[in-house]
N, CA, C and O of each residue as an XYZ file, in Angstrom:
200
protein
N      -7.853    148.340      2.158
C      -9.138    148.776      1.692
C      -9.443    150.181      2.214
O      -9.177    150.521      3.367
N     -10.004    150.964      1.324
C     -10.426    152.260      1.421
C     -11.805    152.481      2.208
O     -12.605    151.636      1.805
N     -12.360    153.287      3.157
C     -13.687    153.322      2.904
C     -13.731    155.123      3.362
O     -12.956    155.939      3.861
N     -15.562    155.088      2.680
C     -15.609    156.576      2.339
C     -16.907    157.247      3.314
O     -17.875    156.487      3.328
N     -17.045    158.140      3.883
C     -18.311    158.766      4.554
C     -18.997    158.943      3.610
O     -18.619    159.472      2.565
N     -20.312    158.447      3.888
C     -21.492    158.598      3.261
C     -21.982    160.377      3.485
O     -22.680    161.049      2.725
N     -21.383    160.763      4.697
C     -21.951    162.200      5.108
C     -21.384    163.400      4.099
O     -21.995    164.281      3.494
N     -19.846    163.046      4.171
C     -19.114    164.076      3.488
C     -18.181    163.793      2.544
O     -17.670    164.663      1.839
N     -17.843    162.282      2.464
C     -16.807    161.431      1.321
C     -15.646    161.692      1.786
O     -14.698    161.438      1.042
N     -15.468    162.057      2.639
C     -14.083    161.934      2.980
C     -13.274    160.245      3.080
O     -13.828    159.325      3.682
N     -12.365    160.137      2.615
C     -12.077    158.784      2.401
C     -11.018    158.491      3.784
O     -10.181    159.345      4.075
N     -11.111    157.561      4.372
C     -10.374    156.630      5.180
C      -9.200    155.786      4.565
O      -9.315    154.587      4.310
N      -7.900    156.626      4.320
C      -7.308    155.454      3.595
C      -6.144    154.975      4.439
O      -5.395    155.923      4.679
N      -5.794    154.016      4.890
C      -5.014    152.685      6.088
C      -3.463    153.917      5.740
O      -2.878    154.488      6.660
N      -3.201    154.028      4.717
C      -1.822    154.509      3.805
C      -2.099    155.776      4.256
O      -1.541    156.116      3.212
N      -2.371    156.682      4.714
C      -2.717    158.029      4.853
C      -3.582    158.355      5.942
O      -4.187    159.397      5.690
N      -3.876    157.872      7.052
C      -4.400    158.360      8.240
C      -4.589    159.790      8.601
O      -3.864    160.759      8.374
N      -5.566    159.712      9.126
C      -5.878    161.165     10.092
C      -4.764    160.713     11.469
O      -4.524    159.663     12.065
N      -4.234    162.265     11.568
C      -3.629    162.177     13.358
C      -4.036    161.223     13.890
O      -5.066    160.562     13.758
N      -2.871    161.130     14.749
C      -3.513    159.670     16.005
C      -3.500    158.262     15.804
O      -3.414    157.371     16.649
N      -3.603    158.180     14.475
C      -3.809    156.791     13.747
C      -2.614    156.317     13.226
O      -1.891    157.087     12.593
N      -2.216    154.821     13.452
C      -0.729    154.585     12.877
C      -0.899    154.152     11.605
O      -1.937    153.514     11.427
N      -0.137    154.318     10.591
C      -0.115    153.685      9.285
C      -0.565    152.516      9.000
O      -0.114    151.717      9.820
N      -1.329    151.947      8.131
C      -1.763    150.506      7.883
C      -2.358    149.951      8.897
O      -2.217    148.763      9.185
N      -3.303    151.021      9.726
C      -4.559    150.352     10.518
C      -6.090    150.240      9.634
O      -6.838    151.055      9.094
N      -6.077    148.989      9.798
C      -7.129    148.587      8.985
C      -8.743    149.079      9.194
O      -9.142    148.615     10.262
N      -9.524    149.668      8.686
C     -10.784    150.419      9.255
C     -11.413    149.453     10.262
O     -11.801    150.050     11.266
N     -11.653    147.960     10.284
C     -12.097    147.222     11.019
C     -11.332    147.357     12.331
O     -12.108    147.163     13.267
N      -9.902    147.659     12.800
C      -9.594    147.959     13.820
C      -9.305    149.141     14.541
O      -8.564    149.320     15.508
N     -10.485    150.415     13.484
C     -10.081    151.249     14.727
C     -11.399    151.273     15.579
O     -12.413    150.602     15.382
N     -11.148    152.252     16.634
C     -12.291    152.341     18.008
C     -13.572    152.143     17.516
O     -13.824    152.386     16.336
N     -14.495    151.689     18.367
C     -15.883    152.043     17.819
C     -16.415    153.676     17.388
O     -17.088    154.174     16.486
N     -15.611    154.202     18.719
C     -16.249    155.545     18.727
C     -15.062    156.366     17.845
O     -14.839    157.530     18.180
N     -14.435    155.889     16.927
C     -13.931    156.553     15.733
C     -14.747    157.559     15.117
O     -15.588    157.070     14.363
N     -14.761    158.572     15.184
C     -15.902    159.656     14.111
C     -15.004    160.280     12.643
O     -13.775    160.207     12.637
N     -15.506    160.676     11.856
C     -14.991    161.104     10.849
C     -14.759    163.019     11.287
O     -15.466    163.964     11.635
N     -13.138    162.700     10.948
C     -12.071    163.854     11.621
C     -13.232    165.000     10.485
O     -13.603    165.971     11.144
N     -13.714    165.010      9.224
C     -14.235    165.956      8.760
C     -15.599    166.309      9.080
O     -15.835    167.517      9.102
N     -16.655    165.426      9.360
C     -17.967    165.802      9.770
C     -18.119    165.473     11.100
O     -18.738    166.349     11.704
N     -17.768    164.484     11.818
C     -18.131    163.599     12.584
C     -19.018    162.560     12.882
O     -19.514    161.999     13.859
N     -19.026    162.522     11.650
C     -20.107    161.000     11.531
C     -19.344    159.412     12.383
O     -18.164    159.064     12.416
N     -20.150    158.973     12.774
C     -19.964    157.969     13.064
C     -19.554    156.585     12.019
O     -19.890    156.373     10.853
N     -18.645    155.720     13.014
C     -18.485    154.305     11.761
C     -19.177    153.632     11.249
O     -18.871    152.988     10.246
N     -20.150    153.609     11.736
C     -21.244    153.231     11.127
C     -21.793    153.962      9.351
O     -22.425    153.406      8.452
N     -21.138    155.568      9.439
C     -21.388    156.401      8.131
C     -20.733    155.602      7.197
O     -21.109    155.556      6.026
N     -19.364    154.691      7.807
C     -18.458    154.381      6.072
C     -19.195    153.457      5.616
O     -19.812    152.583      6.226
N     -19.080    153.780      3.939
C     -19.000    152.192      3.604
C     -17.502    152.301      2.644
O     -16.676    153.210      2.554
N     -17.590    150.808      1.933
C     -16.002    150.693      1.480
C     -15.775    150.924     -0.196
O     -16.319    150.320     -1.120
N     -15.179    151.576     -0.224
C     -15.163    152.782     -1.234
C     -14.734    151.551     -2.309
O     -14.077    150.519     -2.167
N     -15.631    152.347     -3.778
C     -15.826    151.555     -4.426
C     -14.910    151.662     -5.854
O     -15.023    150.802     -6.727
C-alpha cells in the first residue's frame, strides 16, 4: 500500500523508499518519528493513497 502527504503529495511507496529505508517496509512499520524526506511533515500527514 501506497500512502501520500497531505502537505506536499509526495508518495511513500514500500517498492521505492527514501534512503535509509529497506525495500518492502510497510508504512505501518516505520519509526514514529518518520517525517516526510520532502516537507517534513509528520506520520501522522499520510493518508493512504487512493
Amino acid at each position: 500500500m501506497r500512502y501520500e502527504c497531505k502537505v506536499c503529495a509526495w508518495i511513500y511507496d514500500p517498492e521505492n523508499p527514501p534512503e535509509g529505508v529497506e525495500v518492502d517496509t510497510a508504512f505501518e512499520e516505520l519509526p514514529e518519528d518518520f517525517i516526510c524526506p520532502e516537507c517534513g511533515a509528520t506520520k501522522e500527514e499520510f493518508v493512504v493513497e487512493e
